[in-house]
BAKE-54255 format. One record per residue: residue in one letter; x negated, y, z of N, C-alpha, C, O, CB in turn. Coordinates in steps of 0.1 Angstrom, whole numbers, plus 2048, in hexadecimal, padded with zeros to 3 digits. Atoms other than C-alpha are relative to their C-alpha. Glycine has a CB too. Layout:
! residues N
LOKE | r | n.px | n.py | n.pz | ca.px | ca.py | ca.pz | c.px | c.py | c.pz | o.px | o.py | o.pz | cb.px | cb.py | cb.pz
LOKE | A | X | Y | Z | X | Y | Z | X | Y | Z | X | Y | Z | X | Y | Z
...
! end
This chain:
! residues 109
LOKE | r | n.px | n.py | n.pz | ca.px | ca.py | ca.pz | c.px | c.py | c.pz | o.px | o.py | o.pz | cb.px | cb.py | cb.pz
LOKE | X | 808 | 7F5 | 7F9 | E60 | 535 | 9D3 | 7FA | 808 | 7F5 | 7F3 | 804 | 7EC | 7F5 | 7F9 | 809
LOKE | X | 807 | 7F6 | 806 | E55 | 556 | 9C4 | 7F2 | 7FC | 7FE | 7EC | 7F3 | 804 | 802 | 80B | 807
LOKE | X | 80F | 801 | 7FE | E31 | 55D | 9B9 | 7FB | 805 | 80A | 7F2 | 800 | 810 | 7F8 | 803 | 7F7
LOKE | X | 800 | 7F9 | 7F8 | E33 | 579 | 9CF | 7FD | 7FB | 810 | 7F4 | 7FC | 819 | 80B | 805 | 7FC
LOKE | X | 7FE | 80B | 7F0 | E41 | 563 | 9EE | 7F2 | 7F8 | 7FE | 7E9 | 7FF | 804 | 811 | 7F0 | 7FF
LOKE | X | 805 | 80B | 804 | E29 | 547 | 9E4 | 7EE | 80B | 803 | 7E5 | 806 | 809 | 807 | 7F9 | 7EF
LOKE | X | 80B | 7F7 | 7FA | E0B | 564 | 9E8 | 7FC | 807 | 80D | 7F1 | 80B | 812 | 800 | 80A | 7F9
LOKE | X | 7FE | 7FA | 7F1 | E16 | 573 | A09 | 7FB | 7F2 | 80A | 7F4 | 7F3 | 814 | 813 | 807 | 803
LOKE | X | 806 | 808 | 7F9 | E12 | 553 | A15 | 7F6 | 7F9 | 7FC | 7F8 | 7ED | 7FF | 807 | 7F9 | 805
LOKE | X | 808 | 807 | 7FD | DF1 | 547 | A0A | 7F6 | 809 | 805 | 7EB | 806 | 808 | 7FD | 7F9 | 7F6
LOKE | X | 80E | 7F7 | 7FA | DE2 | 56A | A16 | 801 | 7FD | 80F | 7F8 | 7FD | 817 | 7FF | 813 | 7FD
LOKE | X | 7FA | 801 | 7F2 | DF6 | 563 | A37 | 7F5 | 7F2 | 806 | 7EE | 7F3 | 810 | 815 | 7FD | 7FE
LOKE | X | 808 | 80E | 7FC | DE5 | 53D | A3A | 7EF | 80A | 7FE | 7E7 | 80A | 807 | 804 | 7EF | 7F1
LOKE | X | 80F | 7FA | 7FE | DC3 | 550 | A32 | 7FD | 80A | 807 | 7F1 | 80B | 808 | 7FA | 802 | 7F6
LOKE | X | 7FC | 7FA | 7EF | DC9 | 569 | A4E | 7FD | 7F8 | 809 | 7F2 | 7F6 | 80D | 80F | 803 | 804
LOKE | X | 800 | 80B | 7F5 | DD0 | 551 | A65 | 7F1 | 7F5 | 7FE | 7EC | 7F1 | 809 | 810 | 7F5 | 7FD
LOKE | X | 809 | 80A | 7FD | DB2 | 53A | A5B | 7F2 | 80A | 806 | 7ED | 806 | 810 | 7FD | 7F7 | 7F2
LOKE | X | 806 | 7F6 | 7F7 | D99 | 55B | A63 | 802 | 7FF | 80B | 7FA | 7FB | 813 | 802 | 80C | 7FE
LOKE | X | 7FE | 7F7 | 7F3 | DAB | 568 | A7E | 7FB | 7ED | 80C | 7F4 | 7ED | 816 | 819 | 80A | 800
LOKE | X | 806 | 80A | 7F7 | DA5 | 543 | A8F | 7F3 | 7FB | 803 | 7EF | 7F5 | 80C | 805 | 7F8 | 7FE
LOKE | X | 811 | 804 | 7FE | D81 | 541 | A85 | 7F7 | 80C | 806 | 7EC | 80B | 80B | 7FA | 7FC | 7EF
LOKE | X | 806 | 7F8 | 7F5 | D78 | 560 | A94 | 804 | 800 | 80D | 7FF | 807 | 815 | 802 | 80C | 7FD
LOKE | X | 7FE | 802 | 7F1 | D88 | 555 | AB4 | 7FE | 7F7 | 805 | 800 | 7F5 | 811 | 80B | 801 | 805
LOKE | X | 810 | 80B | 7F9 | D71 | 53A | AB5 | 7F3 | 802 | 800 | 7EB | 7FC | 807 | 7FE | 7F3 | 7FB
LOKE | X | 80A | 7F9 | 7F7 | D56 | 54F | AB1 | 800 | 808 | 80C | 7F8 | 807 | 815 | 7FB | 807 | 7FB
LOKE | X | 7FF | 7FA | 7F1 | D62 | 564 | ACA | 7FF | 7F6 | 80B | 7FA | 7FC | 815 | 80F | 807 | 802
LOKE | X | 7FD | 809 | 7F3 | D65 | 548 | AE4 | 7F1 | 7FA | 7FD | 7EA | 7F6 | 806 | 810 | 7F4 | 800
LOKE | X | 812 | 808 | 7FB | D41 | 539 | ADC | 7F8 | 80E | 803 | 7EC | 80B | 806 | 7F6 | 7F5 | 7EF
LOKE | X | 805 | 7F6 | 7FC | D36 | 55E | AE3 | 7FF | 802 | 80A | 7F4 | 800 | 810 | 803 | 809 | 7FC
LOKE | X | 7F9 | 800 | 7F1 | D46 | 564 | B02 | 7F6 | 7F4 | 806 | 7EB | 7F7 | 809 | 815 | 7FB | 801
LOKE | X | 802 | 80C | 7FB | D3E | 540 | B0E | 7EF | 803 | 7FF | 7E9 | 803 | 80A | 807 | 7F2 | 7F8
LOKE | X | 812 | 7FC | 7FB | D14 | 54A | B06 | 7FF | 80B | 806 | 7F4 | 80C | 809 | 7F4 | 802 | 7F4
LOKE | X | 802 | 7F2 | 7F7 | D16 | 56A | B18 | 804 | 7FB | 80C | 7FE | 7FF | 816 | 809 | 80E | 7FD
LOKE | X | 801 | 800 | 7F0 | D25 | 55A | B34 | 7F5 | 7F5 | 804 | 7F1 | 7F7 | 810 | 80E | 7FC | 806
LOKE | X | 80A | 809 | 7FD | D0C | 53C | B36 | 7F0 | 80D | 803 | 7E8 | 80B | 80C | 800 | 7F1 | 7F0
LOKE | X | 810 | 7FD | 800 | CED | 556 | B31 | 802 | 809 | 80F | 7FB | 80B | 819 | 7F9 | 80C | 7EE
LOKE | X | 801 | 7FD | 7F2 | CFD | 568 | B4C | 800 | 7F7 | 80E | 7F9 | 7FB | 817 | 808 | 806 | 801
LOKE | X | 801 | 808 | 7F5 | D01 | 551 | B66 | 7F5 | 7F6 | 802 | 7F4 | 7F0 | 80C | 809 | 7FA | 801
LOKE | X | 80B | 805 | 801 | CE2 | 540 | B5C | 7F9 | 80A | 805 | 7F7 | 806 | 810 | 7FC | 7FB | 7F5
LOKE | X | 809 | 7F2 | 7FC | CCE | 561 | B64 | 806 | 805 | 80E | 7FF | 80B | 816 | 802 | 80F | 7F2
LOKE | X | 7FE | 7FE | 7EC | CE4 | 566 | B89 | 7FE | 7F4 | 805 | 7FF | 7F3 | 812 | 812 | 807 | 808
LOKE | X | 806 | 80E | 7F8 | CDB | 541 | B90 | 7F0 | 7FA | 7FF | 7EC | 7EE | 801 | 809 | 7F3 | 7FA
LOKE | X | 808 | 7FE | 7FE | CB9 | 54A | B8D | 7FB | 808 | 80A | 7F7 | 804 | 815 | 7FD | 802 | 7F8
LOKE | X | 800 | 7F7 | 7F7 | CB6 | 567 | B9C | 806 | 7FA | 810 | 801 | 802 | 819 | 807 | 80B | 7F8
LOKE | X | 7F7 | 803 | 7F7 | CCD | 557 | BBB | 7F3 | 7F5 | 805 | 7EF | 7F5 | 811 | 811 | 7FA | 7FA
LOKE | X | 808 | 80C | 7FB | CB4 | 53A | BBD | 7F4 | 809 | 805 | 7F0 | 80A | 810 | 7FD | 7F4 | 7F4
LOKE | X | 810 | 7F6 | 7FC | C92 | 552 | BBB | 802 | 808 | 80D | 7F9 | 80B | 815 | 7FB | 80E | 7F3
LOKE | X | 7FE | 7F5 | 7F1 | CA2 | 569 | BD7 | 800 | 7F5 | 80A | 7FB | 7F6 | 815 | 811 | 80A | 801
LOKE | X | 803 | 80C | 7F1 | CA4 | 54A | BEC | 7F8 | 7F8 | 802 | 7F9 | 7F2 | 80C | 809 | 7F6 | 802
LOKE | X | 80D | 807 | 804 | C83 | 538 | BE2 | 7F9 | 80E | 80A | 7F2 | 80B | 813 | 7FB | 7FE | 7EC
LOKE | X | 808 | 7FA | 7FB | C77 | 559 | BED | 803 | 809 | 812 | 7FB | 810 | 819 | 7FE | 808 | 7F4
LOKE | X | 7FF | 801 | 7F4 | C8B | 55A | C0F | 7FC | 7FA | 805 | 803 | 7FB | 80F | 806 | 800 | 804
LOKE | X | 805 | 812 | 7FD | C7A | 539 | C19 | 80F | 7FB | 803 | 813 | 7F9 | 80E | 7F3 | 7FB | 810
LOKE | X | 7F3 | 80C | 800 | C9D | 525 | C11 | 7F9 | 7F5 | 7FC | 7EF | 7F7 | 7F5 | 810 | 801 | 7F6
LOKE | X | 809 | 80B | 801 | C92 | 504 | C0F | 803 | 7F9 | 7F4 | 7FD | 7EE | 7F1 | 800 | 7F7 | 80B
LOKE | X | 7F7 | 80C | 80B | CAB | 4F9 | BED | 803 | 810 | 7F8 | 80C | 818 | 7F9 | 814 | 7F4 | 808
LOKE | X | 7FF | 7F4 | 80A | CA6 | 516 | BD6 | 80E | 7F9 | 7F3 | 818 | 801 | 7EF | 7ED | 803 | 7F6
LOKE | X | 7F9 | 800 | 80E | CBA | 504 | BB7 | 810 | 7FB | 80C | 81B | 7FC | 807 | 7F8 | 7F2 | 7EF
LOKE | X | 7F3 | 800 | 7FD | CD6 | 4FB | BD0 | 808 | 80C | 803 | 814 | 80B | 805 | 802 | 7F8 | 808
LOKE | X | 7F7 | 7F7 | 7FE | CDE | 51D | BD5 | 7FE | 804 | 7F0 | 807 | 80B | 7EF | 7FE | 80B | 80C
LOKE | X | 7FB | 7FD | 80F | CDB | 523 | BAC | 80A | 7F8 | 7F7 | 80C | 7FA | 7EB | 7F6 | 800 | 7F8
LOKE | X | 7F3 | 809 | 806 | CF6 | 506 | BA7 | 807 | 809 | 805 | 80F | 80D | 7FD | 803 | 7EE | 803
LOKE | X | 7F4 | 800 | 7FC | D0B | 517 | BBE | 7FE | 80E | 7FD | 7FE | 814 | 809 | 804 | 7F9 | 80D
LOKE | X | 800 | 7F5 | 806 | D07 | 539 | BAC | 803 | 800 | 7EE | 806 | 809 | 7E7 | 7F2 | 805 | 804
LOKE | X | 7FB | 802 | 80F | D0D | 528 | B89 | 80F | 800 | 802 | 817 | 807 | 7FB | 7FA | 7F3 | 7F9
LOKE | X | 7F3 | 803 | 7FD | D2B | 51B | B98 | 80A | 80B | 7FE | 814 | 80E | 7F7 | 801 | 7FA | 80D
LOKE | X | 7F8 | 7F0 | 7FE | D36 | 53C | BA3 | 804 | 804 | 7F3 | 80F | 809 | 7F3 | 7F6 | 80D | 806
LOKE | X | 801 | 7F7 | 80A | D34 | 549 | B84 | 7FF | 7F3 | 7F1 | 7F6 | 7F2 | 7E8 | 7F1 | 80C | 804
LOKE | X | 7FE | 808 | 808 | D43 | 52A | B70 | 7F8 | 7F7 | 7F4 | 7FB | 7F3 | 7E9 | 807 | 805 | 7FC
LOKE | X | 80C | 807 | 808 | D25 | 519 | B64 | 7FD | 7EE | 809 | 802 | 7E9 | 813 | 7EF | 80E | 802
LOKE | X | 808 | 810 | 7FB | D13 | 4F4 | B6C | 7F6 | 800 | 7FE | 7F2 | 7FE | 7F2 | 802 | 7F4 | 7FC
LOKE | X | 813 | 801 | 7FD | CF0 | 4F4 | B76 | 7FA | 7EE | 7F7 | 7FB | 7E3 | 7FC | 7FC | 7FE | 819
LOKE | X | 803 | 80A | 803 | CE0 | 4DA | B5C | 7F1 | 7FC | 806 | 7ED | 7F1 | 809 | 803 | 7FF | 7F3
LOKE | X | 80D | 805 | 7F8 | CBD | 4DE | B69 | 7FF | 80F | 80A | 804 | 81A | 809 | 7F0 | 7FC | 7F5
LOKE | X | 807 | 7F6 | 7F4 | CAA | 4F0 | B88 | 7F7 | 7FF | 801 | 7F6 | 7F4 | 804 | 801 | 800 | 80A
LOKE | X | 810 | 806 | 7FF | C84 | 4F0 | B8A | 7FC | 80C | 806 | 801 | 817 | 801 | 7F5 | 7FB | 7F1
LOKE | X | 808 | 7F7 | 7F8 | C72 | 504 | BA2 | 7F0 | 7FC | 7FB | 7EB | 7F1 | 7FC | 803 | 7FD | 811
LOKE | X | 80C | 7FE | 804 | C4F | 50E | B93 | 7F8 | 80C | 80C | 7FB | 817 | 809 | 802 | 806 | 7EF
LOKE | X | 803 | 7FF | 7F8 | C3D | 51A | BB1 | 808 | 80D | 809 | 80F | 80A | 813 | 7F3 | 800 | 7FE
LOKE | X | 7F9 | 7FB | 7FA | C4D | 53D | BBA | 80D | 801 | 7F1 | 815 | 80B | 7F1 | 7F8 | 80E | 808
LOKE | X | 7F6 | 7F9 | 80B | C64 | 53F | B99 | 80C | 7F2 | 801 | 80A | 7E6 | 804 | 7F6 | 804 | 7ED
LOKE | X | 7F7 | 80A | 803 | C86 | 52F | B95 | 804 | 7FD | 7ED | 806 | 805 | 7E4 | 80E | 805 | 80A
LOKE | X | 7FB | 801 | 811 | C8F | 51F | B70 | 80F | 7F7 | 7FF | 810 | 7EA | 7FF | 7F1 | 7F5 | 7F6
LOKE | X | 7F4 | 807 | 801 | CB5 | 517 | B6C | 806 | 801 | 7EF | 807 | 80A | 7E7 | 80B | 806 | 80A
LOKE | X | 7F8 | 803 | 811 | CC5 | 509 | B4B | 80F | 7FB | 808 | 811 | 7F3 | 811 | 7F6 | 7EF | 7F1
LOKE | X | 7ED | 7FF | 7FC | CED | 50E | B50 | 80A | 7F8 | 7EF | 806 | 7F9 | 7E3 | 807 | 81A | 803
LOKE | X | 7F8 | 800 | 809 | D09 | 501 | B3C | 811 | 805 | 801 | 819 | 801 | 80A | 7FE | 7F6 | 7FD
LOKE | X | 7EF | 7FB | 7FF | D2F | 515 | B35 | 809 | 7F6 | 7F7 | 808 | 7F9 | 7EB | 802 | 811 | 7F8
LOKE | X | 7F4 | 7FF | 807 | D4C | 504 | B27 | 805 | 807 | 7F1 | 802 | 813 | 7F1 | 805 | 805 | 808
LOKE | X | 7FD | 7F5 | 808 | D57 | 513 | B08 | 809 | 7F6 | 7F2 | 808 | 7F8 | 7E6 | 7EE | 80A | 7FC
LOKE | X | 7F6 | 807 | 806 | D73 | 4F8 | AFA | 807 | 809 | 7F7 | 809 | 814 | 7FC | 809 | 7F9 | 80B
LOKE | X | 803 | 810 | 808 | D7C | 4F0 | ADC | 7F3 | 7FA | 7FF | 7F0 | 7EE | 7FF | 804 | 7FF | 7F2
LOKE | X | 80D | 801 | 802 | D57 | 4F7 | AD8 | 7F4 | 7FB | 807 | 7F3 | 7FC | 813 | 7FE | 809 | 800
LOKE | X | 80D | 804 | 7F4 | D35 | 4E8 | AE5 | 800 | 80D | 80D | 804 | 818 | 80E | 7ED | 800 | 7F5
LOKE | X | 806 | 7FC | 7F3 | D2B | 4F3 | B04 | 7F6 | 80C | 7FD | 7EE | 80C | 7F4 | 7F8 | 7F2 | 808
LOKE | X | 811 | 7F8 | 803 | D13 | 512 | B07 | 7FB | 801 | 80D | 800 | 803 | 818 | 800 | 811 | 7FB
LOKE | X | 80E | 7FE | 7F8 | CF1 | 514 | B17 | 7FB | 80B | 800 | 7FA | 813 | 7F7 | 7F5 | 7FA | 7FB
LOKE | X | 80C | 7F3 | 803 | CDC | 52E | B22 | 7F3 | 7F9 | 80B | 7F5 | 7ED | 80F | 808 | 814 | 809
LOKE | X | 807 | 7FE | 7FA | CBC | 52E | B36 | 7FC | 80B | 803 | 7FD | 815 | 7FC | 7FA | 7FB | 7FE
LOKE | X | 807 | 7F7 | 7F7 | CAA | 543 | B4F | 7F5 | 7FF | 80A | 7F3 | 7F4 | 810 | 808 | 804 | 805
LOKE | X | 80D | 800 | 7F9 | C8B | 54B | B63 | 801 | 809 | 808 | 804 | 814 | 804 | 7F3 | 801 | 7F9
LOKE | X | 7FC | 7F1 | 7F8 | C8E | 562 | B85 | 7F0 | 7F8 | 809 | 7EE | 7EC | 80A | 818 | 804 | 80D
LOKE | X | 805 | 800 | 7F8 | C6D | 567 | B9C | 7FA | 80D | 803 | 7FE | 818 | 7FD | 7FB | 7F8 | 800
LOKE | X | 803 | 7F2 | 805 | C58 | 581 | BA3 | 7F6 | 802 | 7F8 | 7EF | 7F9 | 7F4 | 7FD | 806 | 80A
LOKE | X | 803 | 7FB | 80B | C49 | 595 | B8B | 7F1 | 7FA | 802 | 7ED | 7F4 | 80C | 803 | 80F | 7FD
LOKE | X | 810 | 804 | 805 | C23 | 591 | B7B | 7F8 | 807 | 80E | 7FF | 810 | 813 | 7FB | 809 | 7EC
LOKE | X | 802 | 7F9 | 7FA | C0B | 59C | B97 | 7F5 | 80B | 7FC | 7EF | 80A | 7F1 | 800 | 7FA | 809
LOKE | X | 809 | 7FA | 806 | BF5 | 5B6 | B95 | 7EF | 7FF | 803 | 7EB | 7FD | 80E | 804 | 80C | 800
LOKE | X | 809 | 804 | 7FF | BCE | 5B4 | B8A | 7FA | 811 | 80D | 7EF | 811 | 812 | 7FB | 7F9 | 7F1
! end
């Protein structure tokens, strides 16, 4: 093997080791954008129905994570506010989290 040859392919192997480590940041990116989103519409989903009088606010923010490829790890209703922590998928990689808080706003004095 040339030195030449023998150069093309160790830039080629170090190409390839980049080009795969930015497409596992890309995928743990993706994967927190979608957890913060669907953490933040399985809030909001739950607060809109806390504040229809539904009687199971976080069961309609599981089934708004769902929608939107997430798993509700917690649900806590704090008197009118909903607080959901979601988790996405994001294989080979850990799992990403987001949290969120939906009620209504501060009131006024």
């Amino acid at each position: 093997m040339s030195t030449s040859a023998a150069s093309v392919l160790a830039w080629t192997g170090a190409a390839t080791a980049v080009i795969a480590g930015l497409s596992l940041l890309g995928t743990g990116a993706i994967a927190q954008s979608r957890a913060a989103t669907a953490a933040d519409l399985a809030a909001l989903a739950g607060a809109d129905a806390l504040a229809a009088a539904h009687g199971r606010p976080c069961a309609v923010a599981v089934e708004a994570a769902a929608r939107n490829g997430a798993q509700v790890v917690t649900c806590e209703q704090r008197e009118w506010d909903v607080l959901v922590s979601v988790r996405v998928e994001a294989a080979p990689l850990p799992p990403a989290t987001a949290r969120s808080r939906a009620g209504p706003g501060p009131t006024q004095p």
